[in-house]
N, C-alpha and C positions, 0 to 999 in steps of 0.2 A: 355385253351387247349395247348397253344403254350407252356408253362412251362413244359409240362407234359411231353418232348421229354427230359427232361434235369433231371427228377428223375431215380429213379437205375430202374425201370421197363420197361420205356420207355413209351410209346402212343401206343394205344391202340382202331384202331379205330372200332366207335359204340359196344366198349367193348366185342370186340372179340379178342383174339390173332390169331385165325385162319386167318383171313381179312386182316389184315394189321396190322405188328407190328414194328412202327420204334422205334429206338434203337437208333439210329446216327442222327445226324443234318449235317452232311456231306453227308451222303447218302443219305438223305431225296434232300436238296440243288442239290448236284450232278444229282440225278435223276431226278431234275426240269429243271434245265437244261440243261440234254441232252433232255429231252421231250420239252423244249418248244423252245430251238435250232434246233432242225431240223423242227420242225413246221416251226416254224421264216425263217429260212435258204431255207424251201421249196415255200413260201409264197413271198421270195424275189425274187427269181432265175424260179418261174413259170410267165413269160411276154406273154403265149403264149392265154391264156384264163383270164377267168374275175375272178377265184375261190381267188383271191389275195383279194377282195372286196365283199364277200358273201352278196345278198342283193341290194346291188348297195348302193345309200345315202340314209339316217335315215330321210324322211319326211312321217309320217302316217298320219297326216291330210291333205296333199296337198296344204301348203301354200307356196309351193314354183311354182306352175304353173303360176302364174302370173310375171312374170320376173319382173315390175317394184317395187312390194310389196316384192318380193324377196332380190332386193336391200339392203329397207329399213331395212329388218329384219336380213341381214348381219350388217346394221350401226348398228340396236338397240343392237345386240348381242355382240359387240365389245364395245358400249359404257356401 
């Protein structure tokens, strides 16, 4: 898919021209990053709430409640 932005047609996404039709790999680029620069830029400069961290930290089993087993599975994770 990634090639397909570089033929005379352009890309063509889920094969509609209606939906999205890049043309340019600058523009494509360009508009990624002003989208993901002001996210980013929003994300850094909000110190006021927790929205910087959506979630809080990534444990779904809860092996991090016991603090001493916690330790170890920072050692195991680095080794």
């Amino acid at each position: 898919a990634g090639a397909q932005i570089f033929s005379d047609g352009g890309l063509n996404y889920l094969g509609s021209e209606g939906l999205i039709h890049a043309q340019s790999i600058l523009a494509v680029l360009g508009f990624q990053a002003v989208l993901m620069g002001g996210a980013e830029a929003y994300r850094a400069t909000n110190t006021t709430s927790d929205i910087s961290y959506p979630g809080g930290s990534f444990d779904p089993m809860g092996m991090a409640d016991d603090p001493e087993q916690f330790a170890v599975l920072k050692v195991k994770e680095i080794k």
